[in-house]
N, C-alpha and C positions, 0 to 999 in steps of 0.2 A: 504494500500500500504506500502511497504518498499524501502525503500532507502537506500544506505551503506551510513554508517555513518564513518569507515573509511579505509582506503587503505591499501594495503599491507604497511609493514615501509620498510624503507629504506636500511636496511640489506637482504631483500630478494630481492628488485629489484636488488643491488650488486651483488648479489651471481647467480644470474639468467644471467646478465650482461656476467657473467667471463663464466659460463657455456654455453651460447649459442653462445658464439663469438659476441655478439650484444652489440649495446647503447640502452639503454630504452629511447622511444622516448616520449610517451604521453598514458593515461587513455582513453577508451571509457566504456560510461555506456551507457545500453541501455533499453528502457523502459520499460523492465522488470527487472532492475535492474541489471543484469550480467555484470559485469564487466572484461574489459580483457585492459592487457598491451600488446602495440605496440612496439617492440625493432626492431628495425632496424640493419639488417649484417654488420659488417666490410666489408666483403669484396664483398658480391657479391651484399647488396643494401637494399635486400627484407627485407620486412618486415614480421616479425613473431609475431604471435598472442599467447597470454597467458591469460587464461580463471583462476580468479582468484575468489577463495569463501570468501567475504568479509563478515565483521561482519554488521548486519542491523538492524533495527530500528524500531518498529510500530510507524507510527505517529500519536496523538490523533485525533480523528475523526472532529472538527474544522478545521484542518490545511489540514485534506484529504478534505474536502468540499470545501476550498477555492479553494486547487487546480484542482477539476474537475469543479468548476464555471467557473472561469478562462480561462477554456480550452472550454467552448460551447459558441454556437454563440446565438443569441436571439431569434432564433426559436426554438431552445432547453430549453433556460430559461422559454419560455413562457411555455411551455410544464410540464415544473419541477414544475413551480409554480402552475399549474393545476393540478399534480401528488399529490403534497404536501398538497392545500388548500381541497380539495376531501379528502384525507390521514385524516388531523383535522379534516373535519366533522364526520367523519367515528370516529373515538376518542371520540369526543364530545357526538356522540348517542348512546354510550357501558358508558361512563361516567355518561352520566345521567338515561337512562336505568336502572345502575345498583343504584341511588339514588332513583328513585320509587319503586323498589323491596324492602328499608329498611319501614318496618311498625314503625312509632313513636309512643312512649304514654307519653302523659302528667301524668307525679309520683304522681301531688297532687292528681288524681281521682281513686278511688277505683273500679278498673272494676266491672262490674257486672254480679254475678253468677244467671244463672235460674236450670230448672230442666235436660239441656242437658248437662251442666258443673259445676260442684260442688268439689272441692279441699278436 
């Protein structure tokens, strides 16, 4: 996910101000991040929307998991943690899997050659 990290400065919302005949009233972000400023008309009231491209941010993946924990209820968690614990077993039997496929040999012993292998 991304999130803006920061807003228009304060010389554009000016300049926006003078240009639309409006007061900048307030920020909406919305859950996809888009942000737009609210300027409210001198004279006739309404409000005018301004759809701005803010600068954003990945967030590292820790801080993205907190926040969709956060956001499930416990019939979702119990779910995730059966997504998850299912996930590591599944890990665990490529993990080890791939430890039985290595052949070891003890270095002190001198294999032994017959008549089907010979160096």
């Amino acid at each position: 996910m991304d999130y803006p990290i920061e807003f228009p400065p304060q010389e554009i919302i000016k300049t926006l101000e003078q240009d639309l005949e409006s007061k900048f009233s307030h920020y909406t972000v919305s859950l996809e991040g888009k942000v737009e400023g609210i300027f409210i008309h001198h004279i006739t009231q309404e409000p005018i929307s301004i759809v701005f491209e803010v600068k954003r941010k990945a967030l590292d993946t820790k801080t993205e998991m907190d926040i969709i924990l956060k956001e499930m209820d416990n019939v979702s968690l119990e779910y995730m943690r059966t997504f998850l614990e299912n996930m590591l077993d599944e890990i665990e039997i490529k993990l080890v899997g791939k430890e039985s496929d290595v052949i070891q040999f003890d270095e002190a012993e001198e294999p032994e050659y017959n008549d089907w292998y010979c160096p």
